[in-house]
C-alpha positions as CSV (number, residue, x, y, z in Angstrom):
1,X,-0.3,-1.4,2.0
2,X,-0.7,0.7,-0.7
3,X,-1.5,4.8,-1.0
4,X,-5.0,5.4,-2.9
5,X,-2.8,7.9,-5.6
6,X,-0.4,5.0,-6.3
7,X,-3.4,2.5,-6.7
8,X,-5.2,5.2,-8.7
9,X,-1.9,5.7,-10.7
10,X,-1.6,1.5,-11.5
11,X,-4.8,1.1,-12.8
12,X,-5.0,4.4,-14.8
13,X,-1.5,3.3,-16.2
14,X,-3.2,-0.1,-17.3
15,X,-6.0,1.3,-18.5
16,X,-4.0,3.9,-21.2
17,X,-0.4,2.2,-22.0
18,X,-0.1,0.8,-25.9
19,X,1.4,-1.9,-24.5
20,X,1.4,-5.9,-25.6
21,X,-0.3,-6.6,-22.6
22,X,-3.3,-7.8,-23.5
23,X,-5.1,-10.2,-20.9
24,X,-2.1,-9.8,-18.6
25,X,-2.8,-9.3,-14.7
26,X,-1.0,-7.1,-12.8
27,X,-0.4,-6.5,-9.4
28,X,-0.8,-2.7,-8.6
29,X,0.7,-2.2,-5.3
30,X,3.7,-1.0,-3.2
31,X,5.8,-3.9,-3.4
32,X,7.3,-3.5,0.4
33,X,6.1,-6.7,2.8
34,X,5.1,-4.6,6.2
35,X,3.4,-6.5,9.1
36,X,0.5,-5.1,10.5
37,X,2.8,-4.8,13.8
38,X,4.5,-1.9,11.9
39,X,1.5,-0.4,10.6
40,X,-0.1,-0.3,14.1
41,X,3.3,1.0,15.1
42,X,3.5,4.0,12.7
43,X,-0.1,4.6,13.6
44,X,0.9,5.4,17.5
45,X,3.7,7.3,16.2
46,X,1.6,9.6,13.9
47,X,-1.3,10.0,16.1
48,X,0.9,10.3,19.1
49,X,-0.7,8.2,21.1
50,X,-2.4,4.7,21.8
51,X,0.2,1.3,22.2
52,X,0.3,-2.0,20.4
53,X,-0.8,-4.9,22.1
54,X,0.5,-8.1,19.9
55,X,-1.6,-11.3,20.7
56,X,-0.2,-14.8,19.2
57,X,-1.0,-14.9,15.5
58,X,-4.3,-17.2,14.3
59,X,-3.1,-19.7,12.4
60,X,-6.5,-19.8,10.1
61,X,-5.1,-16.6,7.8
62,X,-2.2,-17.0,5.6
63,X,1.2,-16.0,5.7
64,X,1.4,-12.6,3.7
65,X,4.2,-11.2,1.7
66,X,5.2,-8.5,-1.1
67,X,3.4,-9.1,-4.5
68,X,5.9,-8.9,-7.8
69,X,5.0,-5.5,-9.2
70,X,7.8,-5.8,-12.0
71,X,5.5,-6.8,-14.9
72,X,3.9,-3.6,-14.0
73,X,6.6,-1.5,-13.7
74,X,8.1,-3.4,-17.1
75,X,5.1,-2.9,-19.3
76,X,3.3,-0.2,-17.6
77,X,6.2,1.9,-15.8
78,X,4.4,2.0,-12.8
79,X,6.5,3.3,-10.0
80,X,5.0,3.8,-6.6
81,X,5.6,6.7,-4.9
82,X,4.1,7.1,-1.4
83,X,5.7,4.6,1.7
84,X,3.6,3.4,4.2
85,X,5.1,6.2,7.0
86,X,4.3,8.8,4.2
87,X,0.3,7.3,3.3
88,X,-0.4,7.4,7.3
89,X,0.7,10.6,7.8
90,X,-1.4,11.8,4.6
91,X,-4.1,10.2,5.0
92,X,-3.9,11.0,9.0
93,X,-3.5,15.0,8.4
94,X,-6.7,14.4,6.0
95,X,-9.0,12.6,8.5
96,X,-8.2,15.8,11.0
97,X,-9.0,18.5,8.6
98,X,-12.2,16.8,7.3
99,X,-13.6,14.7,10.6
100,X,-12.4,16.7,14.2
């Protein structure tokens, strides 16, 4: 999970570095595995209420985990700065002021 300024960040970062990175991919994210468990998790705790119900896992998706960032961070000096807790609570304050 990753916060739409740190996204924004990544890809204006690519887009503007001089650096010898020409036809290299890089993965523009938050680099911090988090299940969706603890997202659904921080969710309650931010809104304040709701509860997680956790049903057994389907085995047709894949495993997930955290994407290497460091080619970004190396060439591009791409640092992420918003955590998941932090982007919920954000985005969560901005859905209350523009939709209730």
């Amino acid at each position: 999970f990753t916060y739409v300024t740190d996204t924004a960040n990544g890809i204006m970062l690519a887009g503007t570095q001089q650096v010898p990175a020409e036809n290299k991919t890089f993965n523009i994210t938050r680099s911090k595995a988090r299940t969706i468990k603890e997202l659904a998790d921080i969710v309650v705790d931010v809104v304040g209420k709701g509860r997680v119900v956790v049903e057994e896992r389907d085995d047709s998706y894949p495993f997930r985990g955290r994407l290497d960032i460091s080619e970004a961070e190396h060439y591009l000096g791409y640092k992420p700065m918003v955590n998941l807790e932090q982007g919920i609570e954000k985005y969560y304050k901005w859905f209350r002021e523009f939709y209730q």
